[in-house]
C-alpha positions as CSV (number, residue, x, y, z in Angstrom):
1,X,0.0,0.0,0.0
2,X,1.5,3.3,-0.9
3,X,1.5,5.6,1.7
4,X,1.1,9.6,1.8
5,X,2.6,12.1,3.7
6,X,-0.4,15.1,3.4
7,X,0.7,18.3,4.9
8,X,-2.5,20.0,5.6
9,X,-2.8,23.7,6.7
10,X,-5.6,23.2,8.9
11,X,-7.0,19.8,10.4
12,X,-10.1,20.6,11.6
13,X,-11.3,22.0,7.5
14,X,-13.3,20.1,6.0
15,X,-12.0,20.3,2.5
16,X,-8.4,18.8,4.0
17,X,-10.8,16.1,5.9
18,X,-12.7,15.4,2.5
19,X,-9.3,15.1,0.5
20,X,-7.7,12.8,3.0
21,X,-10.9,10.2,2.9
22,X,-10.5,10.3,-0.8
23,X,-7.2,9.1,-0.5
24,X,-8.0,6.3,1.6
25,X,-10.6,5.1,-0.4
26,X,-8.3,4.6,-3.2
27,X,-6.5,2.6,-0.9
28,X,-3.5,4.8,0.0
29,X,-2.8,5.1,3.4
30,X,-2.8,8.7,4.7
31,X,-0.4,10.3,7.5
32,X,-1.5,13.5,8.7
33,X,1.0,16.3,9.5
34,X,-1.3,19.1,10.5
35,X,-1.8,22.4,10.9
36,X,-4.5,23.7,12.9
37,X,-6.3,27.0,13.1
38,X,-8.5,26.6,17.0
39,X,-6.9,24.7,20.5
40,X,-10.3,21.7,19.6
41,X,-9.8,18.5,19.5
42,X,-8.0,16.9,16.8
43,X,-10.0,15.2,13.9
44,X,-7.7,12.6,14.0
45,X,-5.1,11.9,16.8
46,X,-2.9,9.8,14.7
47,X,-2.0,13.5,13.0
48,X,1.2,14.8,13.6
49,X,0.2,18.3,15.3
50,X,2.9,20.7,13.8
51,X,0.9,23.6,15.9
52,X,-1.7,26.4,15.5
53,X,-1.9,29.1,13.4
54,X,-4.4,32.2,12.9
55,X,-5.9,33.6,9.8
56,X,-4.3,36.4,7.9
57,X,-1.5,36.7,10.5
58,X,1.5,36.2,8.6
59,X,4.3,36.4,10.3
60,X,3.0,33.9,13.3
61,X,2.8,32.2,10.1
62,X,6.0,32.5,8.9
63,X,7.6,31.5,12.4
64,X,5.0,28.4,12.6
65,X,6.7,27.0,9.2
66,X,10.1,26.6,10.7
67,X,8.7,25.7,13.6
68,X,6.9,23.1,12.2
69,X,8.5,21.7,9.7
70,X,11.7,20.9,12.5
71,X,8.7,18.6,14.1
72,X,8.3,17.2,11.3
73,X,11.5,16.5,10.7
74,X,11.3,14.7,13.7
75,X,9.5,11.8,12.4
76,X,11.8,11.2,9.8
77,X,11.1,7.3,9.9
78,X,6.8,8.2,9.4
79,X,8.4,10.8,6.3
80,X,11.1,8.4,5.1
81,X,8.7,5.8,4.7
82,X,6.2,7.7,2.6
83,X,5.9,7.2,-1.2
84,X,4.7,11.2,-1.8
85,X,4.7,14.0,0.0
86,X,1.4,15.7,-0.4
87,X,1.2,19.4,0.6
88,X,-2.0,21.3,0.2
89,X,-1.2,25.5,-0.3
90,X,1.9,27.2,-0.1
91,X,2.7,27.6,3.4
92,X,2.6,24.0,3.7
93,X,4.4,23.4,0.6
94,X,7.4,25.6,2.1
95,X,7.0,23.6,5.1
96,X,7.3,20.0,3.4
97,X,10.2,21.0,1.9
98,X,12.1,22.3,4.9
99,X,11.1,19.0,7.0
100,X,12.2,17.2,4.1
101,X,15.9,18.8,3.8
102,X,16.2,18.9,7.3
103,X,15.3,15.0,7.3
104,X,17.9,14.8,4.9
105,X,14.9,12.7,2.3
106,X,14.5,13.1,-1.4
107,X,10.8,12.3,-1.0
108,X,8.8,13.1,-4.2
109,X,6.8,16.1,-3.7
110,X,3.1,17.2,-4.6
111,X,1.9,20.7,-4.9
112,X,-2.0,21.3,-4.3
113,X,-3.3,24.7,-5.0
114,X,-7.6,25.5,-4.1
115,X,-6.9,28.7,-4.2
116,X,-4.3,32.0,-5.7
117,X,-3.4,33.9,-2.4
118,X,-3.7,37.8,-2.6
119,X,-0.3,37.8,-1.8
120,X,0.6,36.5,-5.1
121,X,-0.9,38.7,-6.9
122,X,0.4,41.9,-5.7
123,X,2.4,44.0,-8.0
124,X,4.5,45.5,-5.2
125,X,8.0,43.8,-3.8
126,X,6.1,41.6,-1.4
127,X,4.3,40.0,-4.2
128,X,7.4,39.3,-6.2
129,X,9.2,37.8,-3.1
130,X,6.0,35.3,-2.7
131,X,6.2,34.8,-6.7
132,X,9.3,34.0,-6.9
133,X,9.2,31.2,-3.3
134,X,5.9,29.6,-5.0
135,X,8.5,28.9,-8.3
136,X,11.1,28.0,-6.6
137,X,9.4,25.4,-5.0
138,X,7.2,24.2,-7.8
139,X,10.5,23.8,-10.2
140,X,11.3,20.8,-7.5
141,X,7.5,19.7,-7.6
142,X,6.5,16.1,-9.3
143,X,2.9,17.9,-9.6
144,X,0.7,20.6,-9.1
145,X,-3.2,19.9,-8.5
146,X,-5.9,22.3,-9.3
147,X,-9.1,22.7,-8.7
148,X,-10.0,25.1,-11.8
149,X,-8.2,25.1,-15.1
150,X,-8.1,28.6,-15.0
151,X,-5.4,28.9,-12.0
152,X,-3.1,27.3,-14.8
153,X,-4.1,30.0,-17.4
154,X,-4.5,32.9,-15.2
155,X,-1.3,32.4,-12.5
156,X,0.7,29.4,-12.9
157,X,1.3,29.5,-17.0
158,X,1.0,33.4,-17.2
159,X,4.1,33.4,-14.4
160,X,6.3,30.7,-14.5
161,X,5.7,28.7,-18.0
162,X,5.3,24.9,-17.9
163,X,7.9,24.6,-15.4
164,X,5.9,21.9,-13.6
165,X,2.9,18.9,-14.5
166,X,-0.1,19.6,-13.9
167,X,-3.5,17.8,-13.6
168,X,-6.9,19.2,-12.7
169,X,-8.7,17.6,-9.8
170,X,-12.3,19.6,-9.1
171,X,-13.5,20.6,-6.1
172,X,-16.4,17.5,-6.5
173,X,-17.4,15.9,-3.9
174,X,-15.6,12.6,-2.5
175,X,-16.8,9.4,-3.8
176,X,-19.1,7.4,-1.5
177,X,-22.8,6.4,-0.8
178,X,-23.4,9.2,2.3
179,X,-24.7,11.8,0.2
180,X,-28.2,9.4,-0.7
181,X,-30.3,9.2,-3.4
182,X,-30.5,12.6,-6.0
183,X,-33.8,14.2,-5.6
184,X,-36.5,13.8,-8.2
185,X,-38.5,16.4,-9.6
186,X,-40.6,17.6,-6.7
187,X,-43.8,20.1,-7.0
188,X,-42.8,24.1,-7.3
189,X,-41.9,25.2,-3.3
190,X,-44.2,27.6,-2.1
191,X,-43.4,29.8,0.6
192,X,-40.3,32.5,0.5
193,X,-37.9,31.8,-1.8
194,X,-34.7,30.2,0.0
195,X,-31.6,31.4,-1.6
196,X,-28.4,29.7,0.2
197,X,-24.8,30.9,0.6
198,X,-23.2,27.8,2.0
199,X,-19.3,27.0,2.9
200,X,-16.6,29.6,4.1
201,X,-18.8,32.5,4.1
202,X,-15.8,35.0,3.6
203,X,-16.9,37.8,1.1
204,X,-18.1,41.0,2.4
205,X,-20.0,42.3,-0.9
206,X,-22.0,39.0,-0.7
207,X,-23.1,39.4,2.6
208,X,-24.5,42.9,1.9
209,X,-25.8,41.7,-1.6
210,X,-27.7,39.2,0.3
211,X,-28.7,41.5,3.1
212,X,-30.2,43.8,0.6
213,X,-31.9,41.1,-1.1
214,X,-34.3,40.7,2.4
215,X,-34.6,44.4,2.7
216,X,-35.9,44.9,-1.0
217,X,-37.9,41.5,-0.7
218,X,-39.5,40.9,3.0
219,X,-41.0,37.7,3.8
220,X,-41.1,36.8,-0.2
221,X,-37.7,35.6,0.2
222,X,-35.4,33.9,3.2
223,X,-31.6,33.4,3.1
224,X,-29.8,30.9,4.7
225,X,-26.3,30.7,5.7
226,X,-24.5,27.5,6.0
227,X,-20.8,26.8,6.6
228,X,-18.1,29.0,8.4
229,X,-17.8,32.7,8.6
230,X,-14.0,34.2,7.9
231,X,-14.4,36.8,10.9
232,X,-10.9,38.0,9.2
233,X,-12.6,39.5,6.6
234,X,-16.1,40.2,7.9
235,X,-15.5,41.0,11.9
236,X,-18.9,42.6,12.7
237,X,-20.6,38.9,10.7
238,X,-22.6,37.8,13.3
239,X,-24.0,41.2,14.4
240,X,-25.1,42.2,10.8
241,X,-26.8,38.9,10.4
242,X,-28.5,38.9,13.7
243,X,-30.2,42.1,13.2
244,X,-31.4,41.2,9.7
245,X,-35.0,39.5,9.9
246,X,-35.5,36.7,7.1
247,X,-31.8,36.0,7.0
248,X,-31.0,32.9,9.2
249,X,-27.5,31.8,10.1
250,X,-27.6,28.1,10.8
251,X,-23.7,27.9,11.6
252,X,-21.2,24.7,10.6
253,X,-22.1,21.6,9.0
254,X,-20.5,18.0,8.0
255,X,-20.1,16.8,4.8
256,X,-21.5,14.1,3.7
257,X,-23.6,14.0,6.4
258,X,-25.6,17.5,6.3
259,X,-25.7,18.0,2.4
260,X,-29.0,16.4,1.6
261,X,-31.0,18.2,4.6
262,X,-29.5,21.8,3.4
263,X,-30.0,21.7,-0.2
264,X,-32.8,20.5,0.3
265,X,-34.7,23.5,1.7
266,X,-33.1,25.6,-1.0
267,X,-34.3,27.1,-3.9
268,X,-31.1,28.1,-5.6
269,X,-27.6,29.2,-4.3
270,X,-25.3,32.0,-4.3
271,X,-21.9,31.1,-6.1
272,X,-20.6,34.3,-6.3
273,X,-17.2,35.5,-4.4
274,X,-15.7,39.0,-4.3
275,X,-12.8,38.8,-1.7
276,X,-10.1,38.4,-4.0
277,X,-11.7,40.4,-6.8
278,X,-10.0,40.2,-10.0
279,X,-7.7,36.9,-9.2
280,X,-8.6,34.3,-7.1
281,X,-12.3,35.0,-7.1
282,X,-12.7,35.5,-11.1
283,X,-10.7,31.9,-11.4
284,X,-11.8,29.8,-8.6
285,X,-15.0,26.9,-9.3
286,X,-16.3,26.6,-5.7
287,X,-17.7,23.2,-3.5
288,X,-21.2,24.9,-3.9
289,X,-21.5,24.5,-7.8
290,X,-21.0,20.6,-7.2
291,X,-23.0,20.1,-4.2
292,X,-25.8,22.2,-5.0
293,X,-25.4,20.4,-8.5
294,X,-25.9,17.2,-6.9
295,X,-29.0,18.0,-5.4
296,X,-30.7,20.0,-8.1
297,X,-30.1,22.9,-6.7
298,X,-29.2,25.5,-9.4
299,X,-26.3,28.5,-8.5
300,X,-26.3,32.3,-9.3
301,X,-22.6,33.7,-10.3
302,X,-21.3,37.2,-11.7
303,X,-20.6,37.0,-15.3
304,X,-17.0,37.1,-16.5
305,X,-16.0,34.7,-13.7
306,X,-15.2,30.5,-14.5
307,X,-17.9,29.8,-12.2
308,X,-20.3,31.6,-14.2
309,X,-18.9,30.0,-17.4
310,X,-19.1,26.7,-15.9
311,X,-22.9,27.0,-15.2
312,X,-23.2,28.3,-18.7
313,X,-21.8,25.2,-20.2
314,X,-24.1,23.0,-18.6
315,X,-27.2,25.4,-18.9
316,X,-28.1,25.1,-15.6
317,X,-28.0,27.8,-13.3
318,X,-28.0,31.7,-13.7
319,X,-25.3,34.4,-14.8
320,X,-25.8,38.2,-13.5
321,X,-24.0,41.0,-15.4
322,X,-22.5,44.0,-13.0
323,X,-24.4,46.4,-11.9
324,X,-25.3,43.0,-9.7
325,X,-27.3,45.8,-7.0
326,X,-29.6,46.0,-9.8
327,X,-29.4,42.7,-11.8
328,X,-29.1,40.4,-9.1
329,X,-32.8,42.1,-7.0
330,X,-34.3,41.4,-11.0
331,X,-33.3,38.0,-11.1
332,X,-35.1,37.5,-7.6
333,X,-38.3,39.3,-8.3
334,X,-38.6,37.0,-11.6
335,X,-38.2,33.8,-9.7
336,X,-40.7,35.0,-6.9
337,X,-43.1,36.1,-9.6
338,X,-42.7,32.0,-11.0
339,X,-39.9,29.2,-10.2
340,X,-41.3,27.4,-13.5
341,X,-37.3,29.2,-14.4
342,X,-36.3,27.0,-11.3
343,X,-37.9,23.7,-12.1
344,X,-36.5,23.4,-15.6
345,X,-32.8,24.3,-14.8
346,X,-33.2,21.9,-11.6
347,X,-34.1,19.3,-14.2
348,X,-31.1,20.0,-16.4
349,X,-28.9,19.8,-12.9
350,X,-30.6,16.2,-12.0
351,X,-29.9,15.0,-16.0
352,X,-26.4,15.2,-15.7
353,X,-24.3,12.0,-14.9
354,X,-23.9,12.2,-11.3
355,X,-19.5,12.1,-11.6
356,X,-20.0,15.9,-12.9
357,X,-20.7,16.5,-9.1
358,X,-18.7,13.3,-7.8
359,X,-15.4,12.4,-7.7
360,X,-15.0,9.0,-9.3
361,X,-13.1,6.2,-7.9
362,X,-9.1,6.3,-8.6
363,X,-8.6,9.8,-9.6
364,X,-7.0,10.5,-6.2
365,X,-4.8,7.4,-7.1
366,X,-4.3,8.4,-10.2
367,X,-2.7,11.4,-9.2
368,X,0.1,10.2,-7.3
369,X,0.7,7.2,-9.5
370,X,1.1,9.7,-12.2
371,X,3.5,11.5,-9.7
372,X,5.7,8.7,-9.0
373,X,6.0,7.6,-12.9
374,X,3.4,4.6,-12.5
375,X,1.4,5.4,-14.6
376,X,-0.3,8.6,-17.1
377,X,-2.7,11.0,-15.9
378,X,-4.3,13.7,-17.7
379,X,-2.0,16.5,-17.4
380,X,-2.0,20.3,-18.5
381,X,-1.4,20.3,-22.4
382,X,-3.5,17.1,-22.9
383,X,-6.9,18.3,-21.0
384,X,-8.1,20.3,-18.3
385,X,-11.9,20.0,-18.9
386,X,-13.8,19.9,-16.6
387,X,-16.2,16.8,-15.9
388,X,-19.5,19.1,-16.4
389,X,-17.6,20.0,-20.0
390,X,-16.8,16.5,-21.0
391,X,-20.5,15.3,-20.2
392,X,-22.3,18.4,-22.6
């Protein structure tokens, strides 16, 4: 059995959780060296706790890299015996390769990148210095792994060239049976309409979009807030949320296991994301399009961003052009007026094979089998098309 050394920057996320359990059902086995962001419990106390670190504070950061890649050096028999190193953003990536030196290993490394930090796209000297430590470090990478094509396009090709391979693996959900059963067609919803904004609720401009939304709209409409709120970039969340009636925030949730009951009671869901405005949140294709996909739930994006081009390949879901203050209230009052609009794009979403939405069996594998020279994966310059694009 080939085993992984993953390098995760936070072990209580549940993206790192889902991406670890995708590896193990492919029949790798998985050490954890960890990262984590609260003093909680760890998910799983076989992880190799490399010590806590806070959001957007970057030099604690900094320190807790050298500080944590000399613990990992320190279980150079657990790192000596992996196959692959797997190291999931950049910090972590800097980190695996300092354990890895200082362990005196040659342990092929894997680069996974969900999202372009702001930091790397600055134009000032800070930018270039994080530039040029993300290419230095890729030029000794086996692989990078994306989760939209257009990170390639956008970043990694515009800056560096082809200086390392790289295969696209979505942001679908892991293979299993603890989603259930898709929905069938069910009879148009009455009550409000429930628009969702579910996952790392991190975007100020949604947050007032949304808020708006109930101000213009009353008790016609209700929006629900799922997942975890970046407090980072929206201190003052909970008080604006708790003093706007017919917005509800319903606080974390499990995947697999809480998927089904939220999409469930909503209409559509809000895919747009402004935080990194002009980079990351122009390129990114988020857990929401796939989960909400899944279910039949269909997603509202900005135009001009790969999420919005990804619902317009598949036909099933809704683009807004800016001024979204005025397009997005528009698109509201039509699907108050009638979710007929609704019904059909749900039943485009519920047509499509389900492995547009799930991850098949053996990608994961795939991946790092492709890393070590075992076998050929899809890599950039052979095809980064995405599974929604294949199945059109």
């Amino acid at each position: 059995m080939m085993r992984i050394a993953f390098f995760g920057h936070d072990a209580g996320d549940a993206a790192v959780r889902r991406r670890v359990e995708g590896f193990r059902r492919d029949g790798l086995e998985v050490v954890r060296f960890m990262m984590r962001r609260s003093d909680t419990a760890r998910d799983d106390e076989t992880d190799i706790d490399l010590g806590r670190t806070f959001d957007a504070n970057y030099l604690q950061r900094l320190a807790r890299i050298f500080a944590g890649a000399r613990i990992a050096a320190g279980q150079k028999g657990l790192l000596a015996s992996s196959d692959v190193i797997y190291a999931r953003n950049l910090d972590m990536l800097a980190t695996a390769f300092l354990a890895r030196s200082w362990a005196g290993l040659s342990t092929p490394v894997v680069y996974e990148c969900l999202d372009v930090h702001r930091l790397l796209t600055r134009s000032d000297p800070i930018g270039s210095a994080m530039r040029g430590i993300e290419k230095s470090l890729l030029r000794s990478c086996r692989r990078l792994v994306v989760s939209s094509d257009a990170f390639i396009r956008r970043h990694f090709e515009a800056r560096y060239g082809d200086i390392c391979p790289a295969v696209l693996v979505e942001n679908r959900m892991a293979p299993g049976t603890g989603y259930g059963p898709r929905p069938g067609q069910t009879p148009e919803r009455t009550g409000p309409l429930r628009i969702g904004w579910v996952g790392v609720l991190r975007c100020a401009r949604s947050l007032d979009l949304m808020r708006a939304l109930v101000r213009q709209f009353g008790d016609a409409i209700h929006i629900d807030l799922h997942g975890m709120p970046a407090l980072t970039e929206i201190p003052d969340f909970h008080e604006r949320v708790s003093e706007t009636p017919g917005m509800t925030f319903h606080g974390r949730y499990k995947a697999p296991e809480d998927l089904s009951r939220i999409y469930a009671g909503l209409d559509v869901v809000w895919a747009g994301d402004f935080m990194e405005a002009g980079f990351n949140s122009l390129w990114l294709l988020p857990n929401r399009l796939y989960e909400g996909g899944y279910y039949g739930v269909p997603a509202i994006a900005p135009q001009g961003t790969r999420t919005a081009e990804w619902i317009e390949t598949v036909g099933a879901g809704f683009t807004l052009p800016e001024d979204l203050g005025l397009s997005l209230p528009q698109l509201i009052a039509q699907l108050i007026e009638t979710r007929a609009v609704i019904a059909e794009r749900r039943e485009k979403l519920l047509s499509l094979p389900d492995d547009v939405f799930i991850q098949p069996e053996g990608e994961l594998r795939g991946v790092i089998e492709g890393a070590l020279g075992l076998s050929t994966t899809p890599l950039h310059g052979t095809s980064l098309l995405t599974a929604a694009e294949r199945a059109r």
